[in-house]
C-alpha positions in Angstrom: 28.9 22.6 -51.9 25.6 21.7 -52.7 26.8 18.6 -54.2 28.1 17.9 -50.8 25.1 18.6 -49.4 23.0 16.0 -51.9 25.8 13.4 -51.4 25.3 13.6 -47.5 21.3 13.3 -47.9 21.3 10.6 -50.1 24.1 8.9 -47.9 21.4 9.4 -44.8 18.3 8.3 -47.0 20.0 5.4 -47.7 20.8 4.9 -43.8 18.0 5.0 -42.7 16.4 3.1 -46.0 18.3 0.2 -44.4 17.9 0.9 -41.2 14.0 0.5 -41.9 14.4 -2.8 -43.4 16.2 -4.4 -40.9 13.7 -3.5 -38.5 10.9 -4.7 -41.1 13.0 -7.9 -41.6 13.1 -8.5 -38.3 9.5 -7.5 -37.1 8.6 -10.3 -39.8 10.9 -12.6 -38.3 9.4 -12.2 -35.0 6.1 -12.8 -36.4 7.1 -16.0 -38.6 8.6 -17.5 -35.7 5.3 -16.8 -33.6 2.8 -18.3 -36.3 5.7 -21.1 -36.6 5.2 -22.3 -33.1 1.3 -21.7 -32.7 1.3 -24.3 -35.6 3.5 -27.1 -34.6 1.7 -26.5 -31.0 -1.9 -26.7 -32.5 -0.5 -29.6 -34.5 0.9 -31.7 -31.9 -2.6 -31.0 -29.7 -5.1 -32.2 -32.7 -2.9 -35.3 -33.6 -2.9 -36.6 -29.9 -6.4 -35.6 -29.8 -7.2 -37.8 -32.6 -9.6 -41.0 -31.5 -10.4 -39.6 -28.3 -12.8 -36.9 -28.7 -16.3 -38.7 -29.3 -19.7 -38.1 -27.1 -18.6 -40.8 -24.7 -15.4 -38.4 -24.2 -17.9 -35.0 -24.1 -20.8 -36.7 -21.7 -19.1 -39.3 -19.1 -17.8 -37.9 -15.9 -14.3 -38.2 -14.6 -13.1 -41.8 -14.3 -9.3 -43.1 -13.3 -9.7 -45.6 -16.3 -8.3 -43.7 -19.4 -10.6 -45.7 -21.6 -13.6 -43.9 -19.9 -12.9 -40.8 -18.8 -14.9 -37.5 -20.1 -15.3 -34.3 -18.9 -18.5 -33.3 -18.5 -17.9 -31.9 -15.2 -15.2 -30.0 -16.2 -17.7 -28.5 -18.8 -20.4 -27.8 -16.8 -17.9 -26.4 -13.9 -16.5 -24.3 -16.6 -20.2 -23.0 -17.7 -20.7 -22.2 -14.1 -17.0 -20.6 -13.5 -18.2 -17.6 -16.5 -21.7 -17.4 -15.5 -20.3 -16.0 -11.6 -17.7 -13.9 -13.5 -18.9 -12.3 -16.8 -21.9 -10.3 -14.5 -19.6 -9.5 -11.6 -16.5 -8.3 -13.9 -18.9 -5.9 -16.0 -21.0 -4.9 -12.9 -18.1 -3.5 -11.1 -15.6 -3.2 -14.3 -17.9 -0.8 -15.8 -19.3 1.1 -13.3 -16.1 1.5 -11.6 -14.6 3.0 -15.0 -18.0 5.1 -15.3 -17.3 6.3 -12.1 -13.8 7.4 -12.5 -14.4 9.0 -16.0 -17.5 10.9 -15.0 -18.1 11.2 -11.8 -14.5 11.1 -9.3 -12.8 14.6 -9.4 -9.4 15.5 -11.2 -6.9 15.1 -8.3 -4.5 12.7 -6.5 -7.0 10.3 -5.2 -8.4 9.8 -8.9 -4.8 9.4 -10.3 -3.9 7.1 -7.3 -7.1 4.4 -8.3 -5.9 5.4 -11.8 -2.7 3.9 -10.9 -3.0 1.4 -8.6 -5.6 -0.3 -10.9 -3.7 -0.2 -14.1 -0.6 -2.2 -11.6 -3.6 -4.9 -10.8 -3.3 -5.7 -14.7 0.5 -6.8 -13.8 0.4 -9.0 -10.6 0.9 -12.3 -11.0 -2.3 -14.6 -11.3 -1.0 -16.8 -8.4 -1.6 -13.7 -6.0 -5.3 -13.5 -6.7 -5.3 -16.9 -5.9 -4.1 -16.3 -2.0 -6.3 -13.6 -1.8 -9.2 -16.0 -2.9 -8.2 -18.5 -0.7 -8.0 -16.0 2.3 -10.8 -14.2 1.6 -13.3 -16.3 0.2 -12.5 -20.0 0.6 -11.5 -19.4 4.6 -12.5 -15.9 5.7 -16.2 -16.3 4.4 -16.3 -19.9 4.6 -17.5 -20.8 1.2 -14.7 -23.6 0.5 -14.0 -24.6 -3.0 -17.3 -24.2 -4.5 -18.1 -21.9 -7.9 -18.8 -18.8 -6.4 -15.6 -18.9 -4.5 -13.9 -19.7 -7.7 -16.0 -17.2 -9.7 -15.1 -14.3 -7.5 -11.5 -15.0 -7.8 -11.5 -15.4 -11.2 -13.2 -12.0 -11.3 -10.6 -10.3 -9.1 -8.4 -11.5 -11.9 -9.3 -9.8 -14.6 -11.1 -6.6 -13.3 -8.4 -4.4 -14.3 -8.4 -5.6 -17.8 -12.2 -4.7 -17.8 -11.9 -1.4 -15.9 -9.2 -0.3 -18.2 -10.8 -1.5 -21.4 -13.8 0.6 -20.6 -12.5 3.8 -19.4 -10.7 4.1 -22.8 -13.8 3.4 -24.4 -15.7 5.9 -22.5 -12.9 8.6 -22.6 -13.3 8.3 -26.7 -16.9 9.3 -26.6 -16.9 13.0 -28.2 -17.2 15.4 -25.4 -19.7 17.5 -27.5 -22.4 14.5 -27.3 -22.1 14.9 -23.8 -23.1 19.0 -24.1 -25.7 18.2 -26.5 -27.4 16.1 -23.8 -27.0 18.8 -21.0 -28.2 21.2 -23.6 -31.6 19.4 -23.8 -31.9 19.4 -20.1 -30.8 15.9 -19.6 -29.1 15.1 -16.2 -25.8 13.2 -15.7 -26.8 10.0 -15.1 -29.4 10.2 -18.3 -26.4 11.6 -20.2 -24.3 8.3 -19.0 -26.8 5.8 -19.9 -28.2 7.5 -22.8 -25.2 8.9 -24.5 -22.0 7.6 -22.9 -23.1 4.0 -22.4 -24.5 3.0 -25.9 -22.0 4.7 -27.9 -18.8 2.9 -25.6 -20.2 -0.3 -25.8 -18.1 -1.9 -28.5 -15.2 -0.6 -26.7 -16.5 -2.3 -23.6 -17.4 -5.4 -24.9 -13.6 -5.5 -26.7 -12.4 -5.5 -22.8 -15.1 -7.8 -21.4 -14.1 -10.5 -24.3 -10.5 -10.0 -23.6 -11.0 -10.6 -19.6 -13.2 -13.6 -20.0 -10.9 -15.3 -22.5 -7.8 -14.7 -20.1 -10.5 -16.2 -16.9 -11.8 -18.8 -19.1 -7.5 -19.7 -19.5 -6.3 -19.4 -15.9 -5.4 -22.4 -13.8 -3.3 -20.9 -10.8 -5.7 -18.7 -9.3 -7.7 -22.0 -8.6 -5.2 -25.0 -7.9 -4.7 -22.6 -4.9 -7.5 -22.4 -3.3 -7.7 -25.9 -4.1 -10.3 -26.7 -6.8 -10.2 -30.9 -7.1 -9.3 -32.8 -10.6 -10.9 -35.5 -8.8 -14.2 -37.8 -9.2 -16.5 -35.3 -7.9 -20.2 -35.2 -8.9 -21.6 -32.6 -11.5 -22.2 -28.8 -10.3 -25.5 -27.9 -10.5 -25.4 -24.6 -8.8 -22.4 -22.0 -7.5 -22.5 -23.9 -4.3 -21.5 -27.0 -5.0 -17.6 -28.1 -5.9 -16.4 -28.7 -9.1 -13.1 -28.0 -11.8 -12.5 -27.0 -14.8 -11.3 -27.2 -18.9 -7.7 -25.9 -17.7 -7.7 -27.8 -14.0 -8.5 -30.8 -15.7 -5.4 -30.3 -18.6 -3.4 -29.6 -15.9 -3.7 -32.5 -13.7 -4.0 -34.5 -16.7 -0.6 -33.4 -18.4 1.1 -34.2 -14.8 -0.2 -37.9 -14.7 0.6 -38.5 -18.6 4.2 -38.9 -17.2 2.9 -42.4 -15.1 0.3 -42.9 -17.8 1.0 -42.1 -21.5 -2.9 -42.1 -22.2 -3.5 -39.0 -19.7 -1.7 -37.0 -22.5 -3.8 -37.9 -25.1 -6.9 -37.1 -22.9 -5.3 -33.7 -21.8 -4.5 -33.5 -25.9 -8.6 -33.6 -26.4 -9.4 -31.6 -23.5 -7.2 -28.6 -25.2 -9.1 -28.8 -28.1 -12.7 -28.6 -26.6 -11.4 -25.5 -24.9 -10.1 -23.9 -28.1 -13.5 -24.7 -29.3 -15.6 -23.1 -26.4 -13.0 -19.7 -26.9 -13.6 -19.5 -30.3 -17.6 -20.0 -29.7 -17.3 -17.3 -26.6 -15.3 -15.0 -28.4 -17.4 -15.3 -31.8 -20.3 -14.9 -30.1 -19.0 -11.4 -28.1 -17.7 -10.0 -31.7 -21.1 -10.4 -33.2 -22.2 -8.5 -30.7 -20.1 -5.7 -30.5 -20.3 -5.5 -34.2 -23.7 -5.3 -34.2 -23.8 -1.9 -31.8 -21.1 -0.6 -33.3 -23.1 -0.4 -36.3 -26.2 0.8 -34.5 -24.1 3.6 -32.4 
């Protein structure tokens, strides 16, 4: 009987023994086949890149002649696009999740924000686009400018933000929180002296994440009509303007009447890789460097 009993354990070890490296096999698969494509893609984009990114290509405006065509303004529309939406995403990301973590009370209404935010993360980008275009471009009257864009763009990715942070600030140790009340601090000094510092790496994860997906997004703004066109520079959040992904995106749909477009939109992919990886670097180092402090 017992013999039984080892044979039938050993059968099942060795079921599940296998059963374990299929899924191992093909979790590694799935992952090979992932890195397999992100290289042929980043390949393909730096060899038609190759001879057109120079400083005539970084500082000349938009031109219809291939041969002369930069994207400065797509640069600087870009610089403007993050400065309106990396201060209104944490402004009302964060204190949106502060509120809801330490302020709103347990109930429905809490769980029905809870909810309704966290289905925000899901809607398609296109619908934020509408609502910019309703809202801001012809309700307000602003037209296609930056802050019209900016806002949208912020809409966007809120959700990531306001999730991102309440996580953060729901893993601060409750007992911090009663050591501050026990030394006579009040709520919002417990919040910014307590809560705050010691969620900000968390926080900053979510902000880098939401800015990276903005800095990415081209729907949201071909519908409320941002130009690819020979516009002059932005110099303010008022004044039109496009962007890194407009400009690949118009450019990739005239390569297919011009075969040189697709070596411009090529370049244009890799300066934006470039200004992700600077953002992104920049964002990690300082996380890193509070989560070390905190």
């Amino acid at each position: 009987m017992k013999h039984v009993d080892a044979a039938q354990v050993q059968k099942k070890m060795g079921s599940r023994l296998l059963t374990n490296n299929l899924a191992k096999g093909l979790f590694f698969l799935a992952t090979l086949f992932g890195l397999v494509v992100l290289i042929i893609l980043i390949y393909r984009v730096v060899s038609q890149s190759l001879g057109w990114i120079d400083a005539d290509f970084l500082m000349n405006k938009l031109s219809t002649d291939p041969e002369r065509a930069g994207i400065m303004g797509a640069i600087l529309g870009t610089l403007w696009l993050m400065l309106v939406v990396a201060p209104v995403t944490m402004l009302l990301g964060v204190g949106t999740a502060i509120y809801l973590e330490e302020y709103a009370k347990k109930g429905w209404l809490q769980s029905f924000i809870q909810t309704n935010i966290s289905n925000l993360a899901g809607v398609p980008s296109v619908v934020f686009g509408i609502l910019g275009l309703t809202v801001f471009v012809r309700a307000l009257d602003l037209g296609s400018v930056v802050l019209a864009g900016g806002l949208t763009m912020a809409l966007l990715v809120l959700p990531v933000v306001v999730v991102a942070s309440q996580e953060a600030i729901r893993a601060v140790p409750q007992f911090l929180r009663e050591a501050s009340y026990g030394m006579g601090a009040t709520k919002w000094q417990t919040v910014k002296n307590v809560v705050l510092p010691a969620s900000i790496p968390g926080i900053l994860t979510g902000v880098i994440l939401a800015l990276s997906r903005a800095i990415g997004e081209t729907a949201p703004l071909v519908v409320i009509g941002i130009p690819a066109l020979l516009i002059p520079l932005p110099d303010g959040i008022f004044d039109r303007f496009t962007i890194l992904p407009v400009q690949i995106y118009y450019w990739t749909i005239d390569s297919a009447l011009v075969d040189e477009y697709a070596n411009l939109a090529a370049a244009t992919i890799v300066i934006l890789l470039i200004v992700l990886f600077a953002m992104n670097s920049i964002a990690i180092i300082i996380r890193n460097k509070f989560q070390n402090r905190f």
